[in-house]
N, C-alpha and C positions, 0 to 999 in steps of 0.2 A: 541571704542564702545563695542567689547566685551568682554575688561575687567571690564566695569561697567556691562556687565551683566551676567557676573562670579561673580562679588560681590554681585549681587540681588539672584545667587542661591545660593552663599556662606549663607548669611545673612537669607535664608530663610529656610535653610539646619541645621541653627544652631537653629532657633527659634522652630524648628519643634523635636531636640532632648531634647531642655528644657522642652518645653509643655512633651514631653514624661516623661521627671523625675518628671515633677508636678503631671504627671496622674498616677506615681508607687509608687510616696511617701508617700502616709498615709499607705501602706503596712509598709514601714522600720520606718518610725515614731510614727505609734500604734505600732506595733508589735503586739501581742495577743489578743491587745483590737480592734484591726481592723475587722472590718465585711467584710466577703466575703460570698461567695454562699455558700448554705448548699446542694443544690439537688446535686447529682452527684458530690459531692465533699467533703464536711466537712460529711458530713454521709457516707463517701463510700473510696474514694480513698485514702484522708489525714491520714486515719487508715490504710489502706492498706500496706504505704509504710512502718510506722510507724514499724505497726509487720514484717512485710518482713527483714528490717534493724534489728528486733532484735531477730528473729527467727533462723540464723544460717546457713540458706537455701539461702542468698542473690545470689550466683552463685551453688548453690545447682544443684544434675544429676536430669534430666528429672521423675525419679520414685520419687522425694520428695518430702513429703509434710509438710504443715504450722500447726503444734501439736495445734495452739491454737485457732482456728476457726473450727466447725463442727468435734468436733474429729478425728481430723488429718486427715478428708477425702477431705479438699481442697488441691488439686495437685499445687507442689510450679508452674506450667506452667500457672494455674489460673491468677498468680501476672508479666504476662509478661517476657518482656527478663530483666537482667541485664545489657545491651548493650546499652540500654534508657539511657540517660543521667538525665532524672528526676529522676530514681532511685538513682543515685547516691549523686543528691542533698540533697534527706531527709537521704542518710545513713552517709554524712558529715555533714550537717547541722540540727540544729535544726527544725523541718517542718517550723513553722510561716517562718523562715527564707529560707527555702529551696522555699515555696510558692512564693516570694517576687522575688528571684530572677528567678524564673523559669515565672513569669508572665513577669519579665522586658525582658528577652531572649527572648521570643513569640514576645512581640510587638516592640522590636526592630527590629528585623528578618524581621518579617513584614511590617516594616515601608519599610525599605531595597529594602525588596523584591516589591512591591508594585512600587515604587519611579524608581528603575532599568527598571520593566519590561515598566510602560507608555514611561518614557523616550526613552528608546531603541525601543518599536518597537509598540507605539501607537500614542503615541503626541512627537514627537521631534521638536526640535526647542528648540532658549532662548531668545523667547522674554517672556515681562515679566509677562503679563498674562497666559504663558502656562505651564511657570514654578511656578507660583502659584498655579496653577489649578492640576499638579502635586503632588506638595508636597501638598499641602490641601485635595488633594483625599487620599492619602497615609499615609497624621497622621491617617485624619478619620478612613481610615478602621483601623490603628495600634491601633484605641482605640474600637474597637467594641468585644462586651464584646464574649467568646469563651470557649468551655469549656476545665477546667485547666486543666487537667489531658491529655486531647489529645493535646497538645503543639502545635506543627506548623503543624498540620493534615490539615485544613485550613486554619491558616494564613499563613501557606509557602507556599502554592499554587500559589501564585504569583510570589515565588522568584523560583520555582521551573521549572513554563513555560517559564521566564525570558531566564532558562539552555535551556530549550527544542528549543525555538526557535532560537538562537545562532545558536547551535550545526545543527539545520536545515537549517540555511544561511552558516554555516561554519566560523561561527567566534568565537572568545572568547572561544575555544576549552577548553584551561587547567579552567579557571574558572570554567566553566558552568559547566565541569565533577567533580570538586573540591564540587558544590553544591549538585549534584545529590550522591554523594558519602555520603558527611557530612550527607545531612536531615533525611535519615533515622535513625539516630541516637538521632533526638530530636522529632519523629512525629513517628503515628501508620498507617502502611497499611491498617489494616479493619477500622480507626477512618479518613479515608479521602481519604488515596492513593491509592489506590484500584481504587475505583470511579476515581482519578484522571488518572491514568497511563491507564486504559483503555480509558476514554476518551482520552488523547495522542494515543492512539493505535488506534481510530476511525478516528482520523483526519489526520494519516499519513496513511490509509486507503485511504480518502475522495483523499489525496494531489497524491496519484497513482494513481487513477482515473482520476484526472483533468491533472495531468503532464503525464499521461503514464512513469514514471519515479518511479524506489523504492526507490530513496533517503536511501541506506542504512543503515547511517551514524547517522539520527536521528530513523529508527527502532533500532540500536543497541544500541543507548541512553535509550531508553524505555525501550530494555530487561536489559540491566545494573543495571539501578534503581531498578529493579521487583528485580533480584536476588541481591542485596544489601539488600532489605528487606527482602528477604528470609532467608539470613544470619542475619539479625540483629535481626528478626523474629522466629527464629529457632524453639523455644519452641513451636510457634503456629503454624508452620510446619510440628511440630511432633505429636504434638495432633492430628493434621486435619488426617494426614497418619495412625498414629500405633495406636491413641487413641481410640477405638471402645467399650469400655464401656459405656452404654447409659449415657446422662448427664440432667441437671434440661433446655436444648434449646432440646432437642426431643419431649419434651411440647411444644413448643412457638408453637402460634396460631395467625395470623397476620390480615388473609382475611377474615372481618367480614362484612365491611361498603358495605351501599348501593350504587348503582349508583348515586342517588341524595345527597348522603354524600359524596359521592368521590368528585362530583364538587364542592361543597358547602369548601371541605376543599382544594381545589385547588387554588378557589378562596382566602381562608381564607392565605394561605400557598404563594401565590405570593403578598397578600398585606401585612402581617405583619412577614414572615417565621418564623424560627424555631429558640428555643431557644437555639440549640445544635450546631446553626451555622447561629448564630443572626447576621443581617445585619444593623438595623435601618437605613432601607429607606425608610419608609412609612411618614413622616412630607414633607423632604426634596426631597427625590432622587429619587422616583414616579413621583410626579411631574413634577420633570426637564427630568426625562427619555421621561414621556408621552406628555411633550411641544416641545421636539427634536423632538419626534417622528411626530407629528404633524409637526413641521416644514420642515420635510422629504419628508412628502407627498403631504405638499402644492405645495413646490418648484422642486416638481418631481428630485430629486436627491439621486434614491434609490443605481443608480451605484458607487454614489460617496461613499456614506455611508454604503456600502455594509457591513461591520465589524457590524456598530450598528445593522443593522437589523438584521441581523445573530445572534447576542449575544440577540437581543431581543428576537428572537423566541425562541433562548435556553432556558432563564429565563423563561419565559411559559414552556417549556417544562418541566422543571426540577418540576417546584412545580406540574403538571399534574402527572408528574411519581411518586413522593413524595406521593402524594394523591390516586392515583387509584392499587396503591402496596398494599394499603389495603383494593382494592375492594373486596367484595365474589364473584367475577367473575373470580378469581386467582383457587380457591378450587381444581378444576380439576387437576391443575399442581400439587399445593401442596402437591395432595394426592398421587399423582403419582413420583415427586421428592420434596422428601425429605427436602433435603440442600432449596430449595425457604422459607421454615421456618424456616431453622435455621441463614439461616445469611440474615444480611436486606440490603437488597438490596434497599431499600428508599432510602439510604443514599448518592444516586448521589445529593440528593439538597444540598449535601452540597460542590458542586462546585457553591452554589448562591453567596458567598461573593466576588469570585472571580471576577464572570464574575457581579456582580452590582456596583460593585465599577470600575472597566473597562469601562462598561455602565455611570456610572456616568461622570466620566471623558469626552469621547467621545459625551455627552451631555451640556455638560457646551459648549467644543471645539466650538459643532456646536450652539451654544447660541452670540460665538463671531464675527458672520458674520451675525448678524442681531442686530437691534435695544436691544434687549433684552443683549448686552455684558457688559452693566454696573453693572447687574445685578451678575455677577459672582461672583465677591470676595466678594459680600455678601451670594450666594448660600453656596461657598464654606466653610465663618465663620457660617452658620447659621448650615452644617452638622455638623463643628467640635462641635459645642453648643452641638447639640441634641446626639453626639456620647460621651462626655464628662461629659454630665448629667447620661451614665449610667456605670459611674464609681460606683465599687462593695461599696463604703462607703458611695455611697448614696442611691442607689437603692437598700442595705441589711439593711439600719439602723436600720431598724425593729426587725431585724433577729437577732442570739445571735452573740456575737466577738466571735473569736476563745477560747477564755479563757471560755468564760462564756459557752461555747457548749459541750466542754469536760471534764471542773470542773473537773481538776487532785484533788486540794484539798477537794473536797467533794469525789469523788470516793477512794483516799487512804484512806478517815477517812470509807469507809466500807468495804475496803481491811482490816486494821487494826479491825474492829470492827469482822469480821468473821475469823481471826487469824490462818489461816491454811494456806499453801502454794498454790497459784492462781491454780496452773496444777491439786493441787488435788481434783478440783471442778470442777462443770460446771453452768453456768447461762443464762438464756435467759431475752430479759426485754420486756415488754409493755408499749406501748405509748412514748416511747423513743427509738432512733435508736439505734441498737446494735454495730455498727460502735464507740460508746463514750466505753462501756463496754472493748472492743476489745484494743482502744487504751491505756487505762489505764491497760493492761495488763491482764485480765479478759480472762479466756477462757469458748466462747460462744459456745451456740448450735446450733443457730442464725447466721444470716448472712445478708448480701447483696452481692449477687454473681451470674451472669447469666450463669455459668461453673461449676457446682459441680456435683457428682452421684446424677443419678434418683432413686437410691434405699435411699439414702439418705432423699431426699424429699420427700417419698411414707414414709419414718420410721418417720421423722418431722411431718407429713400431721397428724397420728394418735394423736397427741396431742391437734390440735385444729379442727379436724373433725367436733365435735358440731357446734362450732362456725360458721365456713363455710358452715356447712348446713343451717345456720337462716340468712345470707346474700349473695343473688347471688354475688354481685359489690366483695367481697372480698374472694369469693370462684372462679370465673372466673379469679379474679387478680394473686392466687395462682395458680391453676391448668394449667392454659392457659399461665401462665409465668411460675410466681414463684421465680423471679430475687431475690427479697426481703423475704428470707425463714425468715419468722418473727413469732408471736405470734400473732396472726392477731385475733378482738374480733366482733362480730355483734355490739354490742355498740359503738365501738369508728371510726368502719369502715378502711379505707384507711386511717387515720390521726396517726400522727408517731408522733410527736411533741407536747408533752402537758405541758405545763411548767407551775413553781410551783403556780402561780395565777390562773389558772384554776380550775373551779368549778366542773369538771366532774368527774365522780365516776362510777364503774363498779359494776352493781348490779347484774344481772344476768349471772353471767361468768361462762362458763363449760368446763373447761380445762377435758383432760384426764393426769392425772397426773401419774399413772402408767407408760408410755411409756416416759414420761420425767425425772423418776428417773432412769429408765433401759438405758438409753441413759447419764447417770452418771449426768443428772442435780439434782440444790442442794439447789438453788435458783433462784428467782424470781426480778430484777430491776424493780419496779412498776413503771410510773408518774403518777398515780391518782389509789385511794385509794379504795380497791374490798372487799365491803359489804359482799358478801358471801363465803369469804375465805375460812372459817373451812369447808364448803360445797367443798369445789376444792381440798381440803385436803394441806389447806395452812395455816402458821402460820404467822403472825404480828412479826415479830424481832427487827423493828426499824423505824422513819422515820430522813432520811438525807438532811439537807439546808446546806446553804453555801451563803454567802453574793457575792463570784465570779461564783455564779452559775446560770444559769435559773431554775433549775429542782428542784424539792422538791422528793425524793426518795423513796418510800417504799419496804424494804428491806420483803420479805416475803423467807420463810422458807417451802422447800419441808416435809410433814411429812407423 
């Protein structure tokens, strides 16, 4: 008997890494033509590594900077450590390709880590519903969409507590420490661990309490990890320490919402969460959570289930703290420390993947001692369905491919067409991200960057002043952020994306163009085409298509 049910995990162990190659393959199959995410990724990071890898500065000292962004005043510590292993894939690989493989690692990892941790010290057992229930909790969340750039920040969290609780019972010693060592080399402490390792630090707290016991063993696993980070981290160790030049987060402004908008988004925030650490459990795993839960209370067996309820109240809790982080009830603190603005501290909801996919699981579990146990191996294909549909080539179809987003061939035909060497210019664009500029080798005035000087941004700010005074939504967005130091227009608003069928035109645009030629800019990247040019002291040079392009280009000329 339990070699057939070694072959049922076997069998199910294997169908669970195929569906995985199904779900990364239109990555290696389009290649460039493949749609993925544009927010926080194809506008932002994919250019990042892009110039990093050919800037010079890839292990560059702490005082370097990146020459071709913001005139040399982004600090190479801006672009992270070298010690990431994502960096090293775009500065071997081609990005589409570096992307491809660096999505298949994430959700491997995580299938892994996921699959380990139920097994080992949730749902054990091999019969053959629970091994099902397992691995189908475990692709699920390996397909749930994450964002790129922060790697296994949350999908190792799983494989991560897997170490922790080992190391707590005292087993699996060399493993566990083997994982707590590697992860920080493929995940960000401020993009997840942070959040994670204090919460570890709370709950071997909670367990001295309840044991009278300090369990040394797994405290010295927690401090372990931190300082692994801190080593792998270095850069953003040193920033934090010596760095005291004001930067464009001495602006960030967080605590605005009311009381009745903090619930309203608490609410909003435990039924559909966050894009930044997406769970898709609101069709599926709501339901089944809130039918367990229900079943809980019927059958009065809160001690048996003591785990669910615990991890229930946490998911409340998480999306509460997520939401009232940005009460105006904060102000008090904020104005009195600092740092509550500059780093977000929201960011614990993003142990929600962890703990709902856990929740899920221990939901189905208690699904199987009631009438309702038939019901499972459908719950469970009905999550992988809905976790499966938001694979990025279909939920971006919309959106441009990689190719069509950064139109290398339309941007060298205006490299070539302005025939002077890129460093000895400078450009900013409207209605298009300056992330495409940037990667095509372009050195911008422009950016998207939440770490740059605040003298910087106060020297940018004078360029579109005007503008910012005729629309609060994108005078608040810069001044109270300013992540996105762009060319920001009353006309076009918050919209960065205007692609070449679009009808919009900028009539009354009121650049200060004096402080954007003194700032060595030279030109202008238009997506849509500004009536009053000669009024902005701007000249018409050319407009660029391209049949692999979304963008229709208006090259304008500082005069």
């Amino acid at each position: 008997m339990p070699i057939q049910k070694n072959h049922i995990e076997r069998r199910l162990l294997i169908f669970a890494f195929l569906a995985l190659a199904v779900f990364v393959s239109p990555l290696f199959i389009l290649g460039e033509n493949a749609h993925i995410r544009v927010h926080d990724n194809l506008d932002s990071n994919l250019a990042w590594y892009k110039v990093l890898a050919e800037s010079g500065q890839l292990i560059g000292p702490a005082d370097a900077v990146i020459p071709q962004i913001i005139n040399g005043q982004l600090s190479r510590n801006a672009f992270g450590t070298e010690f990431s292993l994502i960096v090293w894939l775009y500065a071997l690989f081609p990005p589409m390709t570096a992307y491809a493989l660096s999505q298949t690692i994430t959700r491997v990892l995580a299938f892994i880590g996921m699959y380990l941790l139920l097994k080992t010290h949730f749902l054990s057992g091999k019969q053959w519903n629970i091994l099902a229930i397992n691995v189908g909790t475990s692709l699920a969340f390996a397909f749930t969409p994450f964002w790129p750039s922060g790697m296994l920040s949350t999908l190792g969290m799983p494989l991560a507590l897997w170490a922790f609780l080992n190391i707590r019972k005292k087993e699996k010693m060399r493993k566990s420490y083997l994982v707590l060592t590697l992860l920080p080399f493929y995940s960000s402490i401020v993009l997840g661990f942070f959040f994670f390792l204090t919460a570890m630090g709370i709950f071997w707290l909670i367990d001295v309490i309840r044991t009278k016991r300090w369990n040394g063993r797994f405290l010295l696993s927690i401090v372990f990890m931190t300082l692994m980070y801190a080593i792998v981290e270095y850069r953003l160790v040193y920033s934090f320490l010596f760095d005291d030049e004001p930067n464009s987060r001495d602006e960030y402004f967080h605590a605005r919402l009311s009381l009745w908008r903090s619930i309203r988004l608490t609410y909003k925030n435990f039924i559909y969460g966050h894009h930044h650490a997406a769970t898709i459990h609101t069709l599926v795993i709501l339901p089944v959570m809130i039918l367990a839960l229900f079943i809980i209370i019927r059958k009065k067996i809160w001690k048996k289930e003591r785990t669910f309820i615990l991890l229930f109240i946490l998911n409340i809790a998480l999306s509460a703290w997520y939401a009232f982080w940005f009460y105006k009830g904060w102000l008090p603190l904020t104005e009195r420390f600092h740092f509550l603005d500059t780093f977000n501290f929201a960011r614990y909801h993003f142990l929600r993947p962890l703990v709902i996919y856990v929740l899920f699981a221990l939901s189905l579990k208690i699904l199987l001692v009631t009438p309702w146990k038939r019901t499972v191996p459908i719950l469970v294909a009905a999550q992988l369905i809905v976790c499966s549909l938001t694979n990025e080539e279909i939920i971006f179809q919309t959106k441009p491919t990689f190719k069509q987003f950064f139109a290398e061939d339309q941007f060298n035909e205006i490299k070539d067409y302005i025939g002077i060497p890129q460093e000895d210019y400078r450009v900013a664009s409207i209605g298009i991200h300056p992330a495409i500029a940037q990667y095509n080798g372009f050195y911008t005035l422009d950016t998207y960057n939440n770490f740059y000087p605040l003298t910087y941004k106060n020297q940018f700010r004078k360029i579109i002043e005007k503008e910012l005074a005729k629309n609060k939504t994108i005078r608040i967005y810069f001044d109270e952020w300013g992540g996105r130091c762009y060319i920001f227009t009353a006309e076009l608003g918050k919209r960065y994306m205007f692609k070449k069928n679009s009808k919009k035109r900028l009539k009354n645009l009121e650049l200060n163009i004096k402080p954007f030629k003194e700032m060595g800019g030279k030109y202008i990247f238009s997506a849509v085409p500004i009536d009053n040019a000669f009024e902005n002291n701007l000249s018409l040079e050319r407009t660029f298509e391209s049949s692999s392009s979304v963008w229709k280009v208006y090259l304008y000329k500082a005069i």
